[in-house]
TORKOL-4160 file (C-alpha; in steps of 0.2 Angstrom, whole numbers, padded with zeros to 4 digits, m for minus):
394
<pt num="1" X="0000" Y="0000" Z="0000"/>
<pt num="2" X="0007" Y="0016" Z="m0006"/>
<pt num="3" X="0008" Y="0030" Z="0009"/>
<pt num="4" X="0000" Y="0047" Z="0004"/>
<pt num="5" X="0013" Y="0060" Z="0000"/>
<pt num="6" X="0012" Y="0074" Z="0015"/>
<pt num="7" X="0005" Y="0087" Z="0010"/>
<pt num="8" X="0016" Y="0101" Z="0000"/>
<pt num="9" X="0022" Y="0117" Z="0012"/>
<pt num="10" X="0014" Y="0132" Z="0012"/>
<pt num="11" X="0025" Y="0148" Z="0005"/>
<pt num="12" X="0028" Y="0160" Z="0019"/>
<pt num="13" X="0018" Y="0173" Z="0021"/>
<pt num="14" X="0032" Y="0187" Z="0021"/>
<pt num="15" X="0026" Y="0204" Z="0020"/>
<pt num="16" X="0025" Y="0216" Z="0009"/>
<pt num="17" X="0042" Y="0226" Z="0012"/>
<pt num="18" X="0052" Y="0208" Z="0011"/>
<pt num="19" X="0044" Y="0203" Z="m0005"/>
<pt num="20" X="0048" Y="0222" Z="m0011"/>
<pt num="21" X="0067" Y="0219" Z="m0006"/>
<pt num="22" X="0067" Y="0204" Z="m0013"/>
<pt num="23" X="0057" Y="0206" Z="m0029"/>
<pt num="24" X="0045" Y="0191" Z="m0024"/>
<pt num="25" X="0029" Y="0201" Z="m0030"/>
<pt num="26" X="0019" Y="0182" Z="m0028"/>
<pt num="27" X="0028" Y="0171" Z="m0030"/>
<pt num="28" X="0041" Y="0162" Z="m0017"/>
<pt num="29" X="0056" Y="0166" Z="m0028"/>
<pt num="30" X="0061" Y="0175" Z="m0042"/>
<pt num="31" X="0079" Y="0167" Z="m0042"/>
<pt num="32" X="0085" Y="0164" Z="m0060"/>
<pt num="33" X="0084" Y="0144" Z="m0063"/>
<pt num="34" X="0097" Y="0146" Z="m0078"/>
<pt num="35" X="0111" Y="0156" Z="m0068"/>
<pt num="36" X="0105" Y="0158" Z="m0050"/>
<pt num="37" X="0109" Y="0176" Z="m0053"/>
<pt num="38" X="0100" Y="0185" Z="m0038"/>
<pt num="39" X="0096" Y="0200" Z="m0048"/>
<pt num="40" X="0080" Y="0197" Z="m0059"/>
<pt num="41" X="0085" Y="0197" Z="m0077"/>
<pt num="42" X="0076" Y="0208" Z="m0092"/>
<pt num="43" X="0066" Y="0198" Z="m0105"/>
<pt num="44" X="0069" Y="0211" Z="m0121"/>
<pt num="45" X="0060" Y="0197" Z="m0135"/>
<pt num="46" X="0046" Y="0207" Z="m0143"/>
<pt num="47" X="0038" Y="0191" Z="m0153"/>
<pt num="48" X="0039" Y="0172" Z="m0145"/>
<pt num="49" X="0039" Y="0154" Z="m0154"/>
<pt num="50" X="0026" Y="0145" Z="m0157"/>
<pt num="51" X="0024" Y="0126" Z="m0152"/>
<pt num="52" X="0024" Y="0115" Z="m0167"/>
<pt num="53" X="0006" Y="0112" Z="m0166"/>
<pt num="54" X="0003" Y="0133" Z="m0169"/>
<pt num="55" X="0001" Y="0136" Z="m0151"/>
<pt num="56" X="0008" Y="0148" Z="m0139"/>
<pt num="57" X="0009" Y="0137" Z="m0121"/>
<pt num="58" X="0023" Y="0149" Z="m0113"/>
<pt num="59" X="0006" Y="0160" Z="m0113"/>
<pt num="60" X="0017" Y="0175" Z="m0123"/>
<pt num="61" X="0014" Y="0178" Z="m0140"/>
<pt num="62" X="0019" Y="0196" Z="m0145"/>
<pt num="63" X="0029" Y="0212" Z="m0133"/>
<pt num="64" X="0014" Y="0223" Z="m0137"/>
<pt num="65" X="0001" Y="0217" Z="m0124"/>
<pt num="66" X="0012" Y="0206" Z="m0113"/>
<pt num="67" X="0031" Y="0206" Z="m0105"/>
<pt num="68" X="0038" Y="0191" Z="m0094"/>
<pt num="69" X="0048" Y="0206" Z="m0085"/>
<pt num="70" X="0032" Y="0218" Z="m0085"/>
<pt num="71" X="0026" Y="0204" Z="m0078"/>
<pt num="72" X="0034" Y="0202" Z="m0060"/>
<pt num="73" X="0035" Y="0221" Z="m0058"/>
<pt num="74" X="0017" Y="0220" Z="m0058"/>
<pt num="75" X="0018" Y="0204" Z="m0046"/>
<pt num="76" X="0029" Y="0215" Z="m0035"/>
<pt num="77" X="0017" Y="0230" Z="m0035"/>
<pt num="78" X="0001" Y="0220" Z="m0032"/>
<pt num="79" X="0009" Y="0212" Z="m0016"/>
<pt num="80" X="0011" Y="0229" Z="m0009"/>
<pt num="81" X="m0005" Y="0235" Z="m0013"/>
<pt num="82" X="m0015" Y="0219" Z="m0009"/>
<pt num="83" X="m0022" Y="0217" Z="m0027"/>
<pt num="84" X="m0027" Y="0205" Z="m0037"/>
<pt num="85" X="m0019" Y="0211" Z="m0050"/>
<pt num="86" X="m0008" Y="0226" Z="m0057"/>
<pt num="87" X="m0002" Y="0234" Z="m0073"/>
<pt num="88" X="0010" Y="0245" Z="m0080"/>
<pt num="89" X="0008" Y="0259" Z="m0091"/>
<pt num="90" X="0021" Y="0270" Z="m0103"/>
<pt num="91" X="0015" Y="0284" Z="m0091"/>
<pt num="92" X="0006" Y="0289" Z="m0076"/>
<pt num="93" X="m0007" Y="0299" Z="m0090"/>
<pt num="94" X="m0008" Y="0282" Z="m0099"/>
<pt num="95" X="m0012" Y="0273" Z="m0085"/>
<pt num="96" X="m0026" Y="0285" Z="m0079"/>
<pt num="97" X="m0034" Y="0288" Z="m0096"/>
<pt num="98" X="m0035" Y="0272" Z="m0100"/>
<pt num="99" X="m0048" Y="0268" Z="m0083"/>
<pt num="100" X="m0058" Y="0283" Z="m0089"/>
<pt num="101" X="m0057" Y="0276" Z="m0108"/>
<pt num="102" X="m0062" Y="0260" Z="m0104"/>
<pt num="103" X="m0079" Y="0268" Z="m0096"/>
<pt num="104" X="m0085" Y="0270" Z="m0115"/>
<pt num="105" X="m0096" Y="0285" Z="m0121"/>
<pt num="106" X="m0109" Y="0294" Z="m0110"/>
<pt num="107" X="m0100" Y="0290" Z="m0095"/>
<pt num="108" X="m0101" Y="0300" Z="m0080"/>
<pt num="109" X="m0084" Y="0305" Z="m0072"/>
<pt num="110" X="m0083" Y="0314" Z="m0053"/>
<pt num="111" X="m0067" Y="0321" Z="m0052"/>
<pt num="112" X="m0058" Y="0330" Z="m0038"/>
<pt num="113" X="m0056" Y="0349" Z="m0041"/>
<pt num="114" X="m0038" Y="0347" Z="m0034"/>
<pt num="115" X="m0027" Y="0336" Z="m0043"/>
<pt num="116" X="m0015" Y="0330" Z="m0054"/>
<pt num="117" X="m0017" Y="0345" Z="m0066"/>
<pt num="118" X="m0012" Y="0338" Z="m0084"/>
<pt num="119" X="m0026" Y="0324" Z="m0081"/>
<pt num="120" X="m0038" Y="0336" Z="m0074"/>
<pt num="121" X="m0035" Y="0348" Z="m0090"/>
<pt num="122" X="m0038" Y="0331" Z="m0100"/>
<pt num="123" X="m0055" Y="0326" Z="m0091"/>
<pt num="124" X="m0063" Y="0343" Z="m0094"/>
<pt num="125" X="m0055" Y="0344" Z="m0111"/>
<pt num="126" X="m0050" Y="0331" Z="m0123"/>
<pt num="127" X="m0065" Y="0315" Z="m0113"/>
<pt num="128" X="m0081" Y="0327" Z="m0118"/>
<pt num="129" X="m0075" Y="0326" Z="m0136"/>
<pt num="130" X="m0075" Y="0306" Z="m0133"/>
<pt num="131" X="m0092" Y="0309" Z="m0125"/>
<pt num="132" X="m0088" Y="0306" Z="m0108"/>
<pt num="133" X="m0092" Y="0321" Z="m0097"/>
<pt num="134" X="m0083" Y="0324" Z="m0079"/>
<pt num="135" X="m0089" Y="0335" Z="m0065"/>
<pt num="136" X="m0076" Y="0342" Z="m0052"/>
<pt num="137" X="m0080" Y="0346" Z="m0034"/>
<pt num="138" X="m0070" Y="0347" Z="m0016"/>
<pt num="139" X="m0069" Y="0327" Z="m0013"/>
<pt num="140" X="m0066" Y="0334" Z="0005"/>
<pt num="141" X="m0084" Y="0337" Z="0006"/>
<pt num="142" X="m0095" Y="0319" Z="0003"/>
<pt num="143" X="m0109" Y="0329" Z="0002"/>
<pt num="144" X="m0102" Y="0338" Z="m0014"/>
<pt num="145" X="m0100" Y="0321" Z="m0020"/>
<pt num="146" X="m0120" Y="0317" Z="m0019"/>
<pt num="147" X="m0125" Y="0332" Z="m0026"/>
<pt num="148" X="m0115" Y="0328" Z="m0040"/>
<pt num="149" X="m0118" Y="0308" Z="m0046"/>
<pt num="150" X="m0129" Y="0305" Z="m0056"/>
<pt num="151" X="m0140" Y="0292" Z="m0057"/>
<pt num="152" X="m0136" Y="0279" Z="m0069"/>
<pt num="153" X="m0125" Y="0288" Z="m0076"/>
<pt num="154" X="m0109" Y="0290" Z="m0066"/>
<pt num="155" X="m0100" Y="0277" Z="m0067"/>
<pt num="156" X="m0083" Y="0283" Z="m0061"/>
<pt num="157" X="m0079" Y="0293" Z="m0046"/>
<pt num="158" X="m0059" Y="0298" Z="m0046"/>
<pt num="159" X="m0050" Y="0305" Z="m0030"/>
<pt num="160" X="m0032" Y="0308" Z="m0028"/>
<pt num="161" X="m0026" Y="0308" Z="m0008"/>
<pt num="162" X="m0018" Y="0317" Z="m0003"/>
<pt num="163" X="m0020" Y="0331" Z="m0016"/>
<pt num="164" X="m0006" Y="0340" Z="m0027"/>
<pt num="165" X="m0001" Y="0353" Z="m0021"/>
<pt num="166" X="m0014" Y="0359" Z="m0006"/>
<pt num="167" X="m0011" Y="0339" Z="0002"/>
<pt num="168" X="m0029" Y="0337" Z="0006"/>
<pt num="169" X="m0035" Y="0322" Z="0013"/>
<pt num="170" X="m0051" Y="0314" Z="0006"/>
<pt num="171" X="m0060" Y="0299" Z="0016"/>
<pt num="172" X="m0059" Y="0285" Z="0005"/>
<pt num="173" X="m0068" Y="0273" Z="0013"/>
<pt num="174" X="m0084" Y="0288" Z="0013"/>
<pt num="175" X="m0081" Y="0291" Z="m0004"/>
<pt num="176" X="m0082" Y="0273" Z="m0008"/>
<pt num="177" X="m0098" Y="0268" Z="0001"/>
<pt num="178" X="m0105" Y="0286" Z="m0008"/>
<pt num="179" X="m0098" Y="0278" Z="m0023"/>
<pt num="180" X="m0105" Y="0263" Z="m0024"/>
<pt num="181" X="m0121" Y="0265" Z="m0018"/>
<pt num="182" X="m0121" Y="0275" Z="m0035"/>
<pt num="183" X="m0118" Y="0261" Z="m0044"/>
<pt num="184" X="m0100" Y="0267" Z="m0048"/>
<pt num="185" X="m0080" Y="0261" Z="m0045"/>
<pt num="186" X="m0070" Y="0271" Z="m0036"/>
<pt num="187" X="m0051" Y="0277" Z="m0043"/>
<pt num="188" X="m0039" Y="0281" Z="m0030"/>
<pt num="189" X="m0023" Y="0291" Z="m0036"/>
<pt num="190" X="m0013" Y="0286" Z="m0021"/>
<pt num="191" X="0005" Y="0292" Z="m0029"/>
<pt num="192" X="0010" Y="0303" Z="m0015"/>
<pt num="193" X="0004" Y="0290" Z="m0001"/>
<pt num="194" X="0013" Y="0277" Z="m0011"/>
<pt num="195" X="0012" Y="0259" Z="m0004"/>
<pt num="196" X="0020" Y="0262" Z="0010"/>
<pt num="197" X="0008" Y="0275" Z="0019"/>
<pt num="198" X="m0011" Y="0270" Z="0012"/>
<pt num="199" X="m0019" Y="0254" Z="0007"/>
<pt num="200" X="m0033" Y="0261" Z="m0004"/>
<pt num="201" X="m0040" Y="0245" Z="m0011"/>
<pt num="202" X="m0043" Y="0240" Z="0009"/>
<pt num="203" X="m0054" Y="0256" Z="0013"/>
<pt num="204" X="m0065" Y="0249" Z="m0001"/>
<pt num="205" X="m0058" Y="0259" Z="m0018"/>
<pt num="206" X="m0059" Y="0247" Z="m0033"/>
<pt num="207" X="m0041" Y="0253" Z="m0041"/>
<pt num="208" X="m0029" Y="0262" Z="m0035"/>
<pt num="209" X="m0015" Y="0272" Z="m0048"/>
<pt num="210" X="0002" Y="0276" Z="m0047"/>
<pt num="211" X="0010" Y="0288" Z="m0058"/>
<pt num="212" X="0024" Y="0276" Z="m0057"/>
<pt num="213" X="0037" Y="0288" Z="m0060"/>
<pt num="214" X="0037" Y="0297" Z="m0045"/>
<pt num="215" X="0039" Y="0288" Z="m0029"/>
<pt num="216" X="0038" Y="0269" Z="m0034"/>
<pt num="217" X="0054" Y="0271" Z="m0047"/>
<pt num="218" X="0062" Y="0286" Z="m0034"/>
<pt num="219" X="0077" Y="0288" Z="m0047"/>
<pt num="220" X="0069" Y="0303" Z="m0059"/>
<pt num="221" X="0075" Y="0292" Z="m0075"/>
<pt num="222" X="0060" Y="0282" Z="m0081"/>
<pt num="223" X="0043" Y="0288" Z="m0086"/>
<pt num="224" X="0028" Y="0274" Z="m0081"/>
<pt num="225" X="0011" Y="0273" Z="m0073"/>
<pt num="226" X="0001" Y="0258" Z="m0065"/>
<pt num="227" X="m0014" Y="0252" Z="m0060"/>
<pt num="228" X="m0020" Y="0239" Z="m0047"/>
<pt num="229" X="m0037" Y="0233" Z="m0044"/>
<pt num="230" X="m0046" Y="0222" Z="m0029"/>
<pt num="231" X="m0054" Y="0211" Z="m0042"/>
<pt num="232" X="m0052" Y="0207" Z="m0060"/>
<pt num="233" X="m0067" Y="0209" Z="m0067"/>
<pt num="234" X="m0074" Y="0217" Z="m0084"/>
<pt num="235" X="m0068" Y="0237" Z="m0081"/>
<pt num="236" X="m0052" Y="0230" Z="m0077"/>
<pt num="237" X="m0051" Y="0218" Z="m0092"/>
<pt num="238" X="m0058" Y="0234" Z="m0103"/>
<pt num="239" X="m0043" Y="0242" Z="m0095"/>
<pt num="240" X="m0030" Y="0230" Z="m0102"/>
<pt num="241" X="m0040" Y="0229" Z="m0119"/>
<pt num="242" X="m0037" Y="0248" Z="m0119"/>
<pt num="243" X="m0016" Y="0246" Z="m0116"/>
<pt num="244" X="m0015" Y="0233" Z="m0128"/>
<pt num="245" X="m0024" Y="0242" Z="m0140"/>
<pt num="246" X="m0018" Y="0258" Z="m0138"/>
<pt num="247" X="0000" Y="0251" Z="m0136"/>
<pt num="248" X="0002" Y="0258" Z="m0119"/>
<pt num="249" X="0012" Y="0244" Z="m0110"/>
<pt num="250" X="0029" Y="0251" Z="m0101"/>
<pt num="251" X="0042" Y="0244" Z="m0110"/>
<pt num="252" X="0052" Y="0230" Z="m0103"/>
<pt num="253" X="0069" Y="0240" Z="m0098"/>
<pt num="254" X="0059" Y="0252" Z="m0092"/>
<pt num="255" X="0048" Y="0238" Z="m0081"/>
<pt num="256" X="0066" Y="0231" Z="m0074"/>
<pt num="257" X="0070" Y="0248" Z="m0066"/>
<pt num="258" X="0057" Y="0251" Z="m0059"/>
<pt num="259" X="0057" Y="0234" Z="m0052"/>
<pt num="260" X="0075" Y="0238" Z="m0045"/>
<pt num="261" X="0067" Y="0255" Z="m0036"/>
<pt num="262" X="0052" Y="0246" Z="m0028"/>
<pt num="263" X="0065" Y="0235" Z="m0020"/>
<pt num="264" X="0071" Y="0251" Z="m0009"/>
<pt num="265" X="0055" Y="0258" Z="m0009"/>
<pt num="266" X="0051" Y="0256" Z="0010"/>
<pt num="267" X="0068" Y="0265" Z="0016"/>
<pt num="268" X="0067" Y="0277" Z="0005"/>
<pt num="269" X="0047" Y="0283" Z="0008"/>
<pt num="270" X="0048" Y="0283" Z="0025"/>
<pt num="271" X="0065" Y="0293" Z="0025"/>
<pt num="272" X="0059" Y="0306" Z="0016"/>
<pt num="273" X="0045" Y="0307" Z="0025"/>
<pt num="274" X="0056" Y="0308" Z="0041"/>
<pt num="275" X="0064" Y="0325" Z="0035"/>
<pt num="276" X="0047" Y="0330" Z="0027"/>
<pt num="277" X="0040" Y="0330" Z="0043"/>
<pt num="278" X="0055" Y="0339" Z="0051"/>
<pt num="279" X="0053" Y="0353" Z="0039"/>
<pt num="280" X="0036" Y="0355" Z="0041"/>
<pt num="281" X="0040" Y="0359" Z="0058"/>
<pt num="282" X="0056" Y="0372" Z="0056"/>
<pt num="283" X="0047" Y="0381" Z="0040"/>
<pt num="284" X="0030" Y="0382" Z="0051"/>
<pt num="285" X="0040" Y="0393" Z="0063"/>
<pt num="286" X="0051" Y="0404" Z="0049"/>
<pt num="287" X="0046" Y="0422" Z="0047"/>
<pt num="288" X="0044" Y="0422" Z="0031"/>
<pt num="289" X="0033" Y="0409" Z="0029"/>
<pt num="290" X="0015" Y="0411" Z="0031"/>
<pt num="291" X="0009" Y="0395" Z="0032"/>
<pt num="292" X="0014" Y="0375" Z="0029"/>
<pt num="293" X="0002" Y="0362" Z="0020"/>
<pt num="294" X="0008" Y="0345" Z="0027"/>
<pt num="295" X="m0006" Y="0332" Z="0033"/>
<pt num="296" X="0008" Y="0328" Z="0045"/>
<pt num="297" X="0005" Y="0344" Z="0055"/>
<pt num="298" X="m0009" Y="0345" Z="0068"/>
<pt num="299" X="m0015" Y="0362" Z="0061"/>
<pt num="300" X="m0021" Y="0353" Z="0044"/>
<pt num="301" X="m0039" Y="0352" Z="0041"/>
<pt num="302" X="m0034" Y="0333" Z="0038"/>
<pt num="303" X="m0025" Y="0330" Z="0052"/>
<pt num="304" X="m0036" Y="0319" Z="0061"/>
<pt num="305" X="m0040" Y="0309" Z="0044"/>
<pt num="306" X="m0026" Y="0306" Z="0037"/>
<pt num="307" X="m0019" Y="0299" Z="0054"/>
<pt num="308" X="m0033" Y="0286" Z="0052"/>
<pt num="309" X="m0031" Y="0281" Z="0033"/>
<pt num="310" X="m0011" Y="0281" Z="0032"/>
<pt num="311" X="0003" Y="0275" Z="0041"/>
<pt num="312" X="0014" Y="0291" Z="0035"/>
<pt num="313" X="0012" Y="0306" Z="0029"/>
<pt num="314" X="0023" Y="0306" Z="0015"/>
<pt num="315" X="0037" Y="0317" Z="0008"/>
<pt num="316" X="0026" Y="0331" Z="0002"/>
<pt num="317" X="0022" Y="0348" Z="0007"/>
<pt num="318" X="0018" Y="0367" Z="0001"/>
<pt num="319" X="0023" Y="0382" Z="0009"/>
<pt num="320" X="0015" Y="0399" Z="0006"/>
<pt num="321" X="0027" Y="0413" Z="0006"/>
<pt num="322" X="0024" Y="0429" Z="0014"/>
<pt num="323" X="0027" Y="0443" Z="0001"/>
<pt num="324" X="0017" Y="0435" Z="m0013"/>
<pt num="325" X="0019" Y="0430" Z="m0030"/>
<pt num="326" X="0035" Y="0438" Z="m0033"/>
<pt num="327" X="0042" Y="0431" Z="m0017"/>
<pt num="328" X="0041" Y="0416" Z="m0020"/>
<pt num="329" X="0047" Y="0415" Z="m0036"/>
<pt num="330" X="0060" Y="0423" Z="m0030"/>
<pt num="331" X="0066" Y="0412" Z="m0016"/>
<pt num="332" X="0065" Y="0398" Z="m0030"/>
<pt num="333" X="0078" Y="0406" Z="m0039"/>
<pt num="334" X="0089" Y="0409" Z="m0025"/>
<pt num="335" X="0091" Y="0392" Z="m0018"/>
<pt num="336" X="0107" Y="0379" Z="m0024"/>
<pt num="337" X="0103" Y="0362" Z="m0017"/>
<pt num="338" X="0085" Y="0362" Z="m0019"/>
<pt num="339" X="0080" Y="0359" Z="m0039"/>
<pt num="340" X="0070" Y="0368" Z="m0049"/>
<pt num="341" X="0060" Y="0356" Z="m0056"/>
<pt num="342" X="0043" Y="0347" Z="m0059"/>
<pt num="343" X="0039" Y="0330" Z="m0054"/>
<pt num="344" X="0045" Y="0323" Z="m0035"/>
<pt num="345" X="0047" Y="0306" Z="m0027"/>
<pt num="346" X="0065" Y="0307" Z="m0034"/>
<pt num="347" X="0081" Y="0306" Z="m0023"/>
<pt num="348" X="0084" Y="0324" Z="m0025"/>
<pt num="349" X="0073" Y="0339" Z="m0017"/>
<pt num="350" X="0063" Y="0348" Z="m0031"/>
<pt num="351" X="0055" Y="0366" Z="m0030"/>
<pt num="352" X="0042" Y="0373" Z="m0040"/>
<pt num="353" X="0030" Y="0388" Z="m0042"/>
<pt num="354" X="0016" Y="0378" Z="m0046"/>
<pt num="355" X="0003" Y="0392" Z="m0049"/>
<pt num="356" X="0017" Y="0396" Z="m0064"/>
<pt num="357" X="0014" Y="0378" Z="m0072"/>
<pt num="358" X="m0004" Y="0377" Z="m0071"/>
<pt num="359" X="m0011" Y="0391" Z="m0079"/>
<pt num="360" X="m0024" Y="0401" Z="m0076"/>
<pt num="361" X="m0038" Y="0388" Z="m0069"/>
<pt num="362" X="m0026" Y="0382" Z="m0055"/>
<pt num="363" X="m0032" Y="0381" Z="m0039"/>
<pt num="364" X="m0015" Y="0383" Z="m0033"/>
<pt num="365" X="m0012" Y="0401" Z="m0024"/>
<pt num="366" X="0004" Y="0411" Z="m0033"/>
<pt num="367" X="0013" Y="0411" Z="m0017"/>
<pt num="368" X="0011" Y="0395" Z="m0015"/>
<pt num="369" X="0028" Y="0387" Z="m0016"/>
<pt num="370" X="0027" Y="0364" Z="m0020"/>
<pt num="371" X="0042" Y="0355" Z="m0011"/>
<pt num="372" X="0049" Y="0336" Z="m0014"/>
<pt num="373" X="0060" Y="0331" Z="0000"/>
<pt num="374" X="0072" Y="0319" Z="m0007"/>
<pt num="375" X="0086" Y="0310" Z="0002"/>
<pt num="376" X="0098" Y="0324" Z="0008"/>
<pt num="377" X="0101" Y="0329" Z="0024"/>
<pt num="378" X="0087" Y="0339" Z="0032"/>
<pt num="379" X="0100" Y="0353" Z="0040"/>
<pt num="380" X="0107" Y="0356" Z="0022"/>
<pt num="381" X="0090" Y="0358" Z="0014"/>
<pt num="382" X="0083" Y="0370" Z="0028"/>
<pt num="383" X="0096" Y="0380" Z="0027"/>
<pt num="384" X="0096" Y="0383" Z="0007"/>
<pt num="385" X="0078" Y="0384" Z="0009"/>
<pt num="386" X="0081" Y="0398" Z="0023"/>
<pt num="387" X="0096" Y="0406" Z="0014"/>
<pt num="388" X="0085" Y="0410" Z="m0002"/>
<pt num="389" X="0068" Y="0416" Z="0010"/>
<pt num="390" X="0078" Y="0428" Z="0019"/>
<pt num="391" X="0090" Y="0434" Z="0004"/>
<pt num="392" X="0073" Y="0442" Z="m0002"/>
<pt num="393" X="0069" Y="0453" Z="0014"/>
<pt num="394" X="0085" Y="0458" Z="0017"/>
């Protein structure tokens, strides 16, 4: 009599940051069977042999729709957001417009006023001509939200916590339960939380994006956006028609790095949110400074809220500059560490004017200056910061 085979071990169940470091995404091991190289290798094929009888069982026929290295990027990224599934774009925009594309025509959209600006202008701009209208309104405000679905026809409501460049928080969870009550899914631009800070898909949205760029790759050298969803069902596999379609898919090198940042993505996030938090703190008190926005701080209308929803605060924050307009562009000019630059989530602290880079429809005050805090010392970047503020009342 043959003895049953004992049953095979369960995988650990490391946690997210160990699957990160280790570029696990799902998987036990992504140790190369060929070379035992540690490092995950790049699959650059953009078309796949067929099996003799005109099949494809490898499950990859063409680079187009589908990448072995895009892949476990995505593994690693659904891990950390608790998604079934994830996927990478060319670009933050690609990877936004392609959930509002895959809606179809005479959608609904409910969009924060305060947001990411370029995809904003693209809602209220370039979506009507595809017959998909979009309403903005303070997401801060459920209420706002009510007034605005509606029924039967919403079938998207966006938010993006916290917001760029005021760092409002938004209650995802009340905007979820609002949401779906409607009828409609729930988008959560979570780029500034990151991974690290807010679980969106737990408080009940249905994707969560990342303009992958940012603080997921954390080097400022590769352009990509991503999606993750708490199910896989027909929006999401509209999504993936739309990327395949529209030829949308990061490319695989592109995949590889940003698989080599998310693997420091702990350390880093929480470091600059460490010196983030420090400045918030010194700038509050500077005398020419009129006020901080940092969710960190307990003076900021979402104090209380984001200390529920997050785990960090994150390494963004605004400050106002007293003087105005011309003050703060000044005192961007005058500093040398601090870059003058758009984007953030990189290694290196950016500064920017924002109200300059939006245009006349931003909400953004003009003396409202946007700050990055990257990985320097938080001495040396208060004290450029504080160099170029009082050069200009001097």
């Amino acid at each position: 009599m043959t003895e049953p085979k004992p049953p095979a071990p369960k995988a650990p169940s490391w946690k997210p940051r160990t699957r990160a470091a280790q570029a696990m995404g799902t998987l036990p091991t992504h140790d190369e069977p060929v070379t035992g190289a540690v490092v995950p290798p790049v699959h650059m094929a953009t078309t796949y042999l067929r099996d003799p009888d005109n099949q494809y069982r490898s499950g990859y026929v063409y680079g187009r729709p589908d990448n072995a290295t895009v892949r476990q990027a995505e593994a690693v990224l659904a891990g950390l957001e608790g998604a079934e599934q994830a996927a990478l774009f060319g670009s933050g925009m690609a990877a936004a417009t392609a959930v509002v594309l895959a809606l179809g025509a005479g959608a609904h959209v409910v969009a924060p006023r305060e947001m990411y600006w370029a995809f904003r202008h693209w809602l209220l701009d370039a979506a009507p001509r595809l017959g998909i209208k979009t309403d903005c309104v303070d997401m801060t405000d459920p209420d706002a939200l009510r007034a605005a679905i509606r029924p039967g026809e919403t079938k998207l409501v966006w938010v993006e916590t916290p917001s760029n460049p005021l760092w409002s928080i938004t209650d995802i969870a009340a905007i979820a339960a609002i949401a779906h009550e409607a009828g409609a899914m729930l988008a959560v631009d979570s780029t500034v939380a990151t991974p690290v800070f807010a679980q969106p898909l737990k408080l009940g949205a249905d994707i969560v994006m990342h303009s992958a760029t940012k603080y997921l790759y954390g080097h400022s050298d590769v352009i990509a956006g991503a999606l993750a969803c708490a199910r896989s069902d027909e929006l999401w596999s509209r999504i993936l028609a739309v990327r395949s379609q529209h030829g949308a898919i990061l490319g695989p090198f592109e995949a590889w790095l940003l698989l080599r940042g998310m693997r420091t993505l702990d350390v880093r996030v929480r470091t600059q949110a460490e010196s983030a938090a420090l400045l918030a703190v010194r700038l509050g008190r500077h005398p020419h400074v009129a006020s901080v926005l940092y969710p960190g701080l307990p003076a900021h209308p979402g104090a209380a809220l984001a200390a529920r929803q997050m785990t960090g605060f994150g390494g963004m924050l605004s400050i106002r500059v007293t003087g105005g307009e011309a003050a703060a562009i000044g005192a961007a000019a005058r500093v040398e560490l601090w870059k003058r630059a758009t984007s953030l989530g990189g290694a290196e602290s950016l500064i920017e004017h924002r109200a300059s880079i939006e245009g006349a429809n931003s909400p953004c005050p003009p003396d409202l200056l946007r700050l990055s805090v990257g990985l320097e010392d938080p001495e040396d970047l208060y004290n450029d910061l504080d160099r170029a503020l009082r050069a200009g009342n001097a």
